[in-house]
C-alpha positions in Angstrom: -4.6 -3.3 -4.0 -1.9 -4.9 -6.1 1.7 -4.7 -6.2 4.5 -5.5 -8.3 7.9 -6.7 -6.8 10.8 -6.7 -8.6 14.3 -8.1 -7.4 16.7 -10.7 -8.4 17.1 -12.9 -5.7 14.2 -15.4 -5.3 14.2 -15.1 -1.2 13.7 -11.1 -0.9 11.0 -11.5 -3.7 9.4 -13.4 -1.0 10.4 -11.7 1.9 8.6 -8.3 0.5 5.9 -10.0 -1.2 4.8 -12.1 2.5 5.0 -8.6 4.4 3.0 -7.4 1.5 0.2 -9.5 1.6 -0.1 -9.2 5.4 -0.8 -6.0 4.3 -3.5 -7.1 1.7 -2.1 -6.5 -1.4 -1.8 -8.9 -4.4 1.6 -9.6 -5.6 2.9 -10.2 -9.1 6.4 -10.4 -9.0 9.5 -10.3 -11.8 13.3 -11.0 -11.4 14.7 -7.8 -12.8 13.8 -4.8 -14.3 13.0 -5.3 -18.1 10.7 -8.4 -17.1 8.8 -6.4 -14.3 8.5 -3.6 -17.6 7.1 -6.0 -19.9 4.5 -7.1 -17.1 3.8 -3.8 -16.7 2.9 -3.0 -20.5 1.4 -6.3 -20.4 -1.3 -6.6 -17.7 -2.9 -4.9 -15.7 -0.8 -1.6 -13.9 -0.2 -2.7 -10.5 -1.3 0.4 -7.4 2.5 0.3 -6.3 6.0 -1.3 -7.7 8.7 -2.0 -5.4 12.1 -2.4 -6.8 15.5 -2.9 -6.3 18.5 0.0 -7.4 21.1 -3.3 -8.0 20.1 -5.2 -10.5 20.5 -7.4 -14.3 19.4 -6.1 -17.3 18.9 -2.5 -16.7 18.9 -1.5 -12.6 16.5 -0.3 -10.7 17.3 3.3 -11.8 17.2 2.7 -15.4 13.6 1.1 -14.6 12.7 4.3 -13.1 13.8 6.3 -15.6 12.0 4.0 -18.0 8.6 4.2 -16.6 8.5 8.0 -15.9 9.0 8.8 -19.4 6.3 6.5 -20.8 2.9 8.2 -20.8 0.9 5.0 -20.1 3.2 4.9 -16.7 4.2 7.8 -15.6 1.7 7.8 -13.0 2.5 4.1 -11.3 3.5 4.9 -7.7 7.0 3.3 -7.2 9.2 2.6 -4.0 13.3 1.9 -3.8 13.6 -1.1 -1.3 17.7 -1.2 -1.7 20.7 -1.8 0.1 21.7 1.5 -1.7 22.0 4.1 1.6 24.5 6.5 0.2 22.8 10.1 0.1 23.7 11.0 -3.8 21.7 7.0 -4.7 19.0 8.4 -2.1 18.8 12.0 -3.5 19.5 10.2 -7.6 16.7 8.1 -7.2 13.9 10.4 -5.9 14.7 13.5 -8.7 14.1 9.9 -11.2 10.4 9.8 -9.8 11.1 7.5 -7.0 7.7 8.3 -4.7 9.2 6.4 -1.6 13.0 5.2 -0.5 13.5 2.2 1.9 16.6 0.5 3.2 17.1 -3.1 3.2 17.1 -4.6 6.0 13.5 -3.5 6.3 10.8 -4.2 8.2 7.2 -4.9 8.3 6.1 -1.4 9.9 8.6 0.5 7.7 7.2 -0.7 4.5 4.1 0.1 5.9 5.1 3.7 6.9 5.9 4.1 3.4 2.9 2.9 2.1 0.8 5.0 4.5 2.7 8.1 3.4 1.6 6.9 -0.3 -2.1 6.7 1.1 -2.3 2.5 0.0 -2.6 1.3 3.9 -4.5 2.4 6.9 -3.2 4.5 10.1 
């Protein structure tokens, strides 16, 4: 399985991609939204993106938006990992096509609750 993570800051790039690969997926990762679209239209489509709401270029909305309304995309499976908990962010970002929604801090089992619910990881 592959994955693409895209934040801004260098260290929660890490963070998500480690408790990733413990999870065995393959990480590509971008700094913010319009680089983690080009790699998208570029390579490969990753199984899952994980992406910030907060962030340069467009936001982690605007990305969402963006890849629901291009054909070749529209499929990608895509989960929030944000600081955003405020219900109308929550509610906003899964009308966009946002399949899961986690909460930064997170942890290693909650991301993989999330990806279970997706069917990517095992029970």
């Amino acid at each position: 399985m592959r994955a693409l993570v895209i934040d801004d800051p260098r260290a929660m790039r890490m963070i998500l991609s480690q408790t990733l690969k413990q999870l065995g997926f393959e990480i590509t990762d971008a700094g913010n939204d319009q680089e983690g679209l080009d790699r998208l239209r570029s390579a490969a489509l990753p199984d899952v993106v994980m992406v910030d709401w907060n962030m340069p270029v467009m936001g982690g909305f605007e990305f969402v938006t963006a890849v629901r309304t291009d054909p070749a995309l529209a499929g990608l499976r895509i989960v929030m990992v944000t600081t955003e908990t405020e219900l109308p962010q929550v509610d906003a970002a899964l009308a966009a096509g946002v399949n899961e929604y986690v909460m930064k801090p997170f942890t290693r089992d909650s991301i993989r609750e999330k990806l279970q619910l997706l069917g990517m990881v095992a029970a």
